[in-house]
C-alpha positions as a LaTeX table, in Angstrom:
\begin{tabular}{lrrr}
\hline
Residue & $x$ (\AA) & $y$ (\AA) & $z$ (\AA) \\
\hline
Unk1 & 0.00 & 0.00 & 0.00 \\
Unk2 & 1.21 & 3.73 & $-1.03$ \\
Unk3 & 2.27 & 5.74 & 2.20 \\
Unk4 & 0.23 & 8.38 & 0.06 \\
Unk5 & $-2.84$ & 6.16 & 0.20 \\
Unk6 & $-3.76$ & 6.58 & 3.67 \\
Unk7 & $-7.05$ & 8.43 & 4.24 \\
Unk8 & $-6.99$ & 9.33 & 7.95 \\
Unk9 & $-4.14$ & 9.70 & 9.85 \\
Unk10 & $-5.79$ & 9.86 & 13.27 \\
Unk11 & $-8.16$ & 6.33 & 12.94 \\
Unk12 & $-10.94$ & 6.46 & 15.68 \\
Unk13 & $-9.84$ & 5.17 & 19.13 \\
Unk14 & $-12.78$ & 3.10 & 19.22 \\
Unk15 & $-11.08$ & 0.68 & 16.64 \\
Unk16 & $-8.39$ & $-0.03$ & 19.37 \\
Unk17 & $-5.04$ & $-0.64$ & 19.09 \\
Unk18 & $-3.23$ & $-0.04$ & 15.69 \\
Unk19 & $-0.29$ & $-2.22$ & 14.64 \\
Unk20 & 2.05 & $-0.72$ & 11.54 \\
Unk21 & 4.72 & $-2.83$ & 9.65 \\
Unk22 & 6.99 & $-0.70$ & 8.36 \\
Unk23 & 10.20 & $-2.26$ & 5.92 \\
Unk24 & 12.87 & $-0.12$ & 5.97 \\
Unk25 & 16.52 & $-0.62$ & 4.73 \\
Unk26 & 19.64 & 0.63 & 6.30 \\
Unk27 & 21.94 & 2.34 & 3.95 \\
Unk28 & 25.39 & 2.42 & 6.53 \\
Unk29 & 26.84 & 0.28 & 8.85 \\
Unk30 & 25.58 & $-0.48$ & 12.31 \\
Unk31 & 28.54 & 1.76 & 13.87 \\
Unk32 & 31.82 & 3.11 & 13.62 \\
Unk33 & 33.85 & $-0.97$ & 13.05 \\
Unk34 & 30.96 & $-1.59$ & 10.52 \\
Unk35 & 31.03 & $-0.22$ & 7.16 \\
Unk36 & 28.28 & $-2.17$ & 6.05 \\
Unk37 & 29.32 & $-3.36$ & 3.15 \\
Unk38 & 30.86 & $-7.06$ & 5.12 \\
Unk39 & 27.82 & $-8.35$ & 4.40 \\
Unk40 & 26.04 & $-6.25$ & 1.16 \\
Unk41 & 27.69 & $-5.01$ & $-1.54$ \\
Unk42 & 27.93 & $-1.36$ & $-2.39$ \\
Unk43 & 26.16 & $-1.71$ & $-6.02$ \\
Unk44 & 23.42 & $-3.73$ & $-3.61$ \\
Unk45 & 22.68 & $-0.59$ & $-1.51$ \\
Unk46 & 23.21 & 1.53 & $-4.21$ \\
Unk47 & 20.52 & $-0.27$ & $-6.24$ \\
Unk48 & 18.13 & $-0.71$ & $-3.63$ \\
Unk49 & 18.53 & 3.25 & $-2.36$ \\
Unk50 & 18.07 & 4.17 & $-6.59$ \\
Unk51 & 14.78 & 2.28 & $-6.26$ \\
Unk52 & 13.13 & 2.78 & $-3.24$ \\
Unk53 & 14.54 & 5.53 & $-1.47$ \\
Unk54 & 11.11 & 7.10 & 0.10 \\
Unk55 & 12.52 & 10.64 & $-0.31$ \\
Unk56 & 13.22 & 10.21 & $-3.66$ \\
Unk57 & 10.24 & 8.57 & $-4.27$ \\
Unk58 & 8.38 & 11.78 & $-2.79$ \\
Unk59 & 10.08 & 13.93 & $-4.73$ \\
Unk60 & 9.23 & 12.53 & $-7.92$ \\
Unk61 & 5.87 & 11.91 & $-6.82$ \\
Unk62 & 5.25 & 15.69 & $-5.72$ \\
Unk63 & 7.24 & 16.47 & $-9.52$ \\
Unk64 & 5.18 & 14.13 & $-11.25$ \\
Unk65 & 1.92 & 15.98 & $-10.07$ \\
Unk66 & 3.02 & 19.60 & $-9.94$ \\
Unk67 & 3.06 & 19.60 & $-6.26$ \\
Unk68 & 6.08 & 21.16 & $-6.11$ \\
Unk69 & 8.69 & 22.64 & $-8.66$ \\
Unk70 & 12.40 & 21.90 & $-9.19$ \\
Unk71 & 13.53 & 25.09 & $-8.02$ \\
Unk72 & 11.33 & 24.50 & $-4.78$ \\
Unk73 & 13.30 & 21.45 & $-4.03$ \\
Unk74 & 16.27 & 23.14 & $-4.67$ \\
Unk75 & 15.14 & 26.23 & $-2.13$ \\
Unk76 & 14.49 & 22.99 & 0.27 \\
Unk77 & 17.68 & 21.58 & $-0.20$ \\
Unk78 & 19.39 & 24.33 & 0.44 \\
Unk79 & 17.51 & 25.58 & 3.77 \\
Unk80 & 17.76 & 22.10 & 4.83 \\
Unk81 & 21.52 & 21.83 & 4.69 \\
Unk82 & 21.86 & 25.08 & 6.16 \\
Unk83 & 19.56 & 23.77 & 9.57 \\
Unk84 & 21.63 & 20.66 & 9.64 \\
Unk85 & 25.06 & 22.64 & 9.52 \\
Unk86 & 23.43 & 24.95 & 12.32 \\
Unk87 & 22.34 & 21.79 & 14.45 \\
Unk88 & 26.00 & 20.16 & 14.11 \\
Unk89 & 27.46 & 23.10 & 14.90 \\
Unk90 & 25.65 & 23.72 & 18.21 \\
Unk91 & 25.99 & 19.95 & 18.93 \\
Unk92 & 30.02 & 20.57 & 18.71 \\
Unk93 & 29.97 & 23.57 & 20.66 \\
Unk94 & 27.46 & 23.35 & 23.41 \\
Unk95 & 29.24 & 22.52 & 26.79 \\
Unk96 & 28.75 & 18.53 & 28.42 \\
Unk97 & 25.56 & 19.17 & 30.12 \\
Unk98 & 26.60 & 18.12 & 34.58 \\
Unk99 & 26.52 & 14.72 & 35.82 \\
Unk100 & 23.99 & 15.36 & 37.37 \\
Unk101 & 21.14 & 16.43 & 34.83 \\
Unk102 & 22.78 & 13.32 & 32.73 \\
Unk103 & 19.72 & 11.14 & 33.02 \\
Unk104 & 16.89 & 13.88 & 33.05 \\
Unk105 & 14.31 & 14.05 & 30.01 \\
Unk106 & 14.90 & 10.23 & 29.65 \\
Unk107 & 11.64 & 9.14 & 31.26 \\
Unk108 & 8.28 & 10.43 & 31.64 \\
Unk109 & 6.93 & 10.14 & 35.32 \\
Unk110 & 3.15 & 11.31 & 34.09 \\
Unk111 & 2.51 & 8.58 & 31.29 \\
Unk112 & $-1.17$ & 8.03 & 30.38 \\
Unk113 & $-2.76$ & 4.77 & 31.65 \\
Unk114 & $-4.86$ & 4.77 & 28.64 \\
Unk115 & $-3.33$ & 4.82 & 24.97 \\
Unk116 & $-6.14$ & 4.35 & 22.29 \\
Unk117 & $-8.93$ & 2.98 & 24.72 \\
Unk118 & $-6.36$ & 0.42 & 25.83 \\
Unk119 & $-3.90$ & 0.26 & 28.75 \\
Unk120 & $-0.25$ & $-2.16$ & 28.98 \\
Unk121 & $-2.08$ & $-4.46$ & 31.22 \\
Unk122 & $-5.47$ & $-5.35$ & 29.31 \\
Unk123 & $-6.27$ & $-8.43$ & 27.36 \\
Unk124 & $-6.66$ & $-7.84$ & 23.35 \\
Unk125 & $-8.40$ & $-10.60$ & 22.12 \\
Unk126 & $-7.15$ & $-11.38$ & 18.99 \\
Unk127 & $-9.30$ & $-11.13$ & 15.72 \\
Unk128 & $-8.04$ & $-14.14$ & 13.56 \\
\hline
\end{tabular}
């Protein structure tokens, strides 16, 4: 199913729970000791990333339909790059925040008991 096909984005809680498989493929390596490529080879990411990159696929789309122009994309790109250059930048220069404020913002102390008319420790029957 298109990611473009979806008519609601908010279904109605009374449905319950909502389950989404997403596939997604990793173009690097896991880390720093893995290039990725151990296991893949470089024309295999290349080829899957020249066929089913999802931004390039929106692009095209949005091109395709006249949601967008080129030089809009462009305008994108560029602002984008520019945010991204700001963000590392900050990153690199912000001071270590103290030991001890290390752990805050980690965990929320006022989650909801109820998420979609369910809660973690109620029985879903199953529908199959």
């Amino acid at each position: 199913m298109s990611p473009l096909s979806v008519s609601s984005p908010d279904p109605p809680v009374s449905q319950g729970p909502i389950v989404m498989e997403l596939q997604t493929y990793r173009y690097h390596g896991h880390s720093m000791s893995d290039p990725g490529v151990s296991y893949r080879t470089r024309d295999e990411i290349q080829d899957v990333r020249s066929r089913s990159d999802p931004i390039s696929l929106l692009r095209e789309r949005m091109l395709g339909n006249n949601m967008a122009s080129v030089q809009e994309f462009k305008e994108m790109d560029v602002e984008i790059l520019k945010q991204v250059e700001e963000a590392a930048q900050f990153a690199t220069s912000d001071p270590e925040p103290p030991l001890e404020e290390l752990c805050n913002h980690i965990y929320c102390n006022d989650t909801p008991l109820e998420v979609r008319g369910t809660n973690p420790w109620s029985r879903l029957k199953s529908v199959s």
